[in-house]
C-alpha positions as CSV (number, residue, x, y, z in Angstrom):
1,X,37.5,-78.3,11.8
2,X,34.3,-75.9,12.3
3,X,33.2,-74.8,9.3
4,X,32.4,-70.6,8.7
5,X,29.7,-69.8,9.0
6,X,27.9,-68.3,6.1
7,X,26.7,-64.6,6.5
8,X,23.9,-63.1,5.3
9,X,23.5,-59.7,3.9
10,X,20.8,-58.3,6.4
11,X,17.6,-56.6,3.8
12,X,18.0,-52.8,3.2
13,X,14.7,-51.7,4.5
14,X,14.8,-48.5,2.1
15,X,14.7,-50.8,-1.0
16,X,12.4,-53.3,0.1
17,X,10.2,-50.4,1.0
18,X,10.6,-48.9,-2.3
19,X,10.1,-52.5,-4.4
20,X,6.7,-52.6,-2.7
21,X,5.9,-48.9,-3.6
22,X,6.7,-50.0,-6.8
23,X,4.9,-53.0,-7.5
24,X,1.9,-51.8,-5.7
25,X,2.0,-48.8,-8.4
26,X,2.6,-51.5,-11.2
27,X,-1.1,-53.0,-9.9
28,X,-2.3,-49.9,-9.5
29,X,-0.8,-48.0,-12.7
30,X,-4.7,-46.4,-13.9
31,X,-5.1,-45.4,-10.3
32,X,-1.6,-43.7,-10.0
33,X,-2.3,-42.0,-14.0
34,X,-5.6,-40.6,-12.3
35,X,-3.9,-38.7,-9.3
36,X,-1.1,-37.6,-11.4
37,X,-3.3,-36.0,-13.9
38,X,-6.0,-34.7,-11.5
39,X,-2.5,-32.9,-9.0
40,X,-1.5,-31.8,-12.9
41,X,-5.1,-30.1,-13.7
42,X,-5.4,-28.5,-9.7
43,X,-1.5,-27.1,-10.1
44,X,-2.4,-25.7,-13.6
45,X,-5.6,-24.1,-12.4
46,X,-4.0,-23.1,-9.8
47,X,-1.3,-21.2,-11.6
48,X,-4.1,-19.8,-14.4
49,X,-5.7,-18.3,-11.6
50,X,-3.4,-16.5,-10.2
51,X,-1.8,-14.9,-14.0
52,X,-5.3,-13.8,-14.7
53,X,-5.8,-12.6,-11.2
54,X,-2.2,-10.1,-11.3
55,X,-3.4,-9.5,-15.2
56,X,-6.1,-8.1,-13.7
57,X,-4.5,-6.4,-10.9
58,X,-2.3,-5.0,-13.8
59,X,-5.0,-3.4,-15.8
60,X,-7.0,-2.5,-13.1
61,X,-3.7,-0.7,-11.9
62,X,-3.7,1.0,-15.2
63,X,-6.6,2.4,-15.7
64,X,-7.2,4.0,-11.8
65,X,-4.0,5.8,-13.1
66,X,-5.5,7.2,-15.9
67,X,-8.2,7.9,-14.2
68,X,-6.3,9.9,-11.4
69,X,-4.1,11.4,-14.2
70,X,-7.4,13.1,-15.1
71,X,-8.8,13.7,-11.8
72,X,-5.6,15.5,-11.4
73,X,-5.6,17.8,-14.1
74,X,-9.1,19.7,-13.1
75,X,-8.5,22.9,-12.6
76,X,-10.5,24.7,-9.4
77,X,-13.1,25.8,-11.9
78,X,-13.2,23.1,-13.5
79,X,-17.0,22.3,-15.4
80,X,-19.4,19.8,-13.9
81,X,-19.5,18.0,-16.8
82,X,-15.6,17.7,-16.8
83,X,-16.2,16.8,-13.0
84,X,-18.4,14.2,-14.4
85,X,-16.4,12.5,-16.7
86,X,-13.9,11.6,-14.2
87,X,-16.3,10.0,-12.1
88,X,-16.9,7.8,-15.1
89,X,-13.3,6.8,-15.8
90,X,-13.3,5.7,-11.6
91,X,-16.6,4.2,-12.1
92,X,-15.1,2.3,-15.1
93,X,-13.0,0.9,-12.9
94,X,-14.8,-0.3,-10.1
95,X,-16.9,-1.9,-12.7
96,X,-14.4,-4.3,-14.9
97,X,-12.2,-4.9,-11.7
98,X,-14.4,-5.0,-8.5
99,X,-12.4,-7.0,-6.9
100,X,-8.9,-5.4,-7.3
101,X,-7.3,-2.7,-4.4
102,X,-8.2,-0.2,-7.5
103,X,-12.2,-0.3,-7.0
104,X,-12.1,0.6,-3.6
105,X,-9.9,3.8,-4.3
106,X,-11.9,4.3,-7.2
107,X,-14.9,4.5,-5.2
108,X,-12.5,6.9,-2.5
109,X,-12.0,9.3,-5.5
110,X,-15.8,9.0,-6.6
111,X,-16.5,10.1,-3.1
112,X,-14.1,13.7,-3.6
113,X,-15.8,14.7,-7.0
114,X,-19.1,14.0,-5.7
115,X,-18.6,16.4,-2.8
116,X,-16.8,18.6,-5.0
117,X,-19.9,18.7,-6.7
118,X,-21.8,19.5,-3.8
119,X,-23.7,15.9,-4.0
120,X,-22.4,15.1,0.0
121,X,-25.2,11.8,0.3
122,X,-23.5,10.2,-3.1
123,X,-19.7,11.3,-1.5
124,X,-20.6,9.4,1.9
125,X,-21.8,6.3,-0.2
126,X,-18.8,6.1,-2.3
127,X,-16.7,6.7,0.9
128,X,-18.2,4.2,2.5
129,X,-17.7,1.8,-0.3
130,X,-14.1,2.6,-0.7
131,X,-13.2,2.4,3.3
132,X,-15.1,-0.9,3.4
133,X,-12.1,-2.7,1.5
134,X,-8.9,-0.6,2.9
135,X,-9.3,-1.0,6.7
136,X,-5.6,-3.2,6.5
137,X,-4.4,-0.2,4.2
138,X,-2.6,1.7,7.4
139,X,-1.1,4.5,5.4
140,X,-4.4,5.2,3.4
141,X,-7.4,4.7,5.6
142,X,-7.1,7.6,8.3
143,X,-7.1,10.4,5.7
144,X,-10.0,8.6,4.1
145,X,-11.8,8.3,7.1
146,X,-11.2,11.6,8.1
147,X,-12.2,12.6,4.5
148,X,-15.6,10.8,5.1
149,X,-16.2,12.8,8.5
150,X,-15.5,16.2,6.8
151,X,-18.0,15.2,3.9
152,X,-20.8,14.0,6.6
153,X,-20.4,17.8,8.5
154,X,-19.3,17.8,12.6
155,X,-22.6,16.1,13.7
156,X,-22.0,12.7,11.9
157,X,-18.3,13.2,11.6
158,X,-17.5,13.1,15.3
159,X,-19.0,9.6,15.6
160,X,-17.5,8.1,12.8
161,X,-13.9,9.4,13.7
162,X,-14.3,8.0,17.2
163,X,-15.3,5.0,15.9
164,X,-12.2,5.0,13.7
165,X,-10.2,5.2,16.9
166,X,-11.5,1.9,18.7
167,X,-10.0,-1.1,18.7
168,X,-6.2,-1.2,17.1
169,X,-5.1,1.9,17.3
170,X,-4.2,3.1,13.5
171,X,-0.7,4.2,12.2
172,X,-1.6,7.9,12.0
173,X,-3.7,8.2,15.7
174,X,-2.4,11.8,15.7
175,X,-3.9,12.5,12.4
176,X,-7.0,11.4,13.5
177,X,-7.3,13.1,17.0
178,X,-6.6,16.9,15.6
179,X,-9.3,16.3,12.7
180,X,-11.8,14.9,15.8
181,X,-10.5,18.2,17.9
182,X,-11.2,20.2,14.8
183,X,-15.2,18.6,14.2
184,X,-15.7,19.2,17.9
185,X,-14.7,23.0,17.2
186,X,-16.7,23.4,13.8
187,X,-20.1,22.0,15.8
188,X,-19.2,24.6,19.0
189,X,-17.9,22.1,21.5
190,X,-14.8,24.2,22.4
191,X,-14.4,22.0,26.0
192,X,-14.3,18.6,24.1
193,X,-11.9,20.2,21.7
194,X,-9.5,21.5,24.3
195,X,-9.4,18.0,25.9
196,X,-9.0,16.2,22.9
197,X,-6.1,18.1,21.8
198,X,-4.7,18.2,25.5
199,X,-4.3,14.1,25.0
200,X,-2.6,14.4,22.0
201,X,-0.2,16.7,22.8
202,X,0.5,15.0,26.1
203,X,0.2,11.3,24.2
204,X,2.4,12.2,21.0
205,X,4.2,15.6,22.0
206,X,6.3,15.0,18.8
207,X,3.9,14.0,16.5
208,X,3.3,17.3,13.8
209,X,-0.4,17.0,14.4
210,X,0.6,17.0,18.3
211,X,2.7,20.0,17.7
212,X,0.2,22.1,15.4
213,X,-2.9,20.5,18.2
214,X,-0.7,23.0,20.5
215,X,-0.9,25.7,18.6
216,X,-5.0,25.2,18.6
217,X,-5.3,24.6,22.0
218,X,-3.6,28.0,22.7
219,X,-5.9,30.0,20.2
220,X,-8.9,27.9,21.8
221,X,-8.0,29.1,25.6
């Protein structure tokens, strides 16, 4: 009679696999330590960083509010030297947090009380600054750069609203073509300012700047 023959459990590749993982960690157990503390210092640096960096972003937060909260309550005949003490609080924070969102609109709000205090050279610079860091802020930056252009007067102003207008085209276009129709008007080029407000009524008819551009053309013809 044949005998059976015997069978052989076939090796599970997984747990041979994982007995040499382990025994190559068991000869390598100082060089195994060293990785797991160096991957424990990078994730706890890691995670430091980024507490202080929104604790910063907090306080920074913080005080452009109290800043604005003052820049807000001057009256129109408001003093200089109450003018001047706002520009401190913004200054305050574009110093202790120059690299938060807040410095750049603190240097945006330096710009408007330095104009407002007829200093239009110190209101570019600080508009300039301020712009530099919100060009991805698409809700903020055509007002502000339309605020920079009325500060450096039609000659200037023009240039840097077309400018504005290359490339991607920005979220409020409209906004931007009316205040370029209106610096082409204030510097006595009536024809460039009919034509630019005959594209944006034809290019956004619904727009409110489209609508009120109508309104201009009419009085300019």
């Amino acid at each position: 009679m044949a005998k059976r023959p015997v069978e052989v459990d076939a090796p599970d590749p997984f747990l041979e696999a994982l007995s040499r993982a382990a025994d190559w960690v068991l000869r390598n157990k100082f060089l195994v330590a060293g990785i797991l503390v160096f991957l424990l210092a990078v994730g706890g640096a890691t995670a430091g960083w980024v507490y202080h960096r929104n604790t910063l972003e907090r306080k920074g937060a913080l005080a452009f509010a109290q800043a604005l909260r003052a820049y807000k309550g001057l009256s129109p005949q408001a003093r200089e030297k109450d003018v001047e003490g706002v520009i401190q609080d913004f200054q305050r924070v574009a110093k202790e947090y120059p690299r938060s969102r807040w410095a750049h609109f603190a240097h945006l709000y330096m710009g408007k009380c330095y104009t407002r205090l007829g200093q239009e050279e110190r209101g570019v610079r600080e508009y300039s600054l301020g712009l530099a860091g919100l060009r991805s802020e698409k809700y903020f930056w055509p007002q502000w750069v339309t605020a920079l252009a009325l500060t450096q007067g039609p000659q200037k102003g023009v240039d840097t609203i077309q400018e504005g207008l290359k490339g991607e085209h920005p979220f409020l276009e409209p906004y931007l073509r009316y205040n370029l129709a209106l610096l082409y008007q204030e510097r006595g080029d009536l024809d460039k300012a009919a034509r630019v407000l005959e594209d944006l009524k034809g290019r956004f008819p619904s727009s409110p700047f489209g609508l009120e551009g109508q309104r201009l053309l009419e009085v300019l013809k």
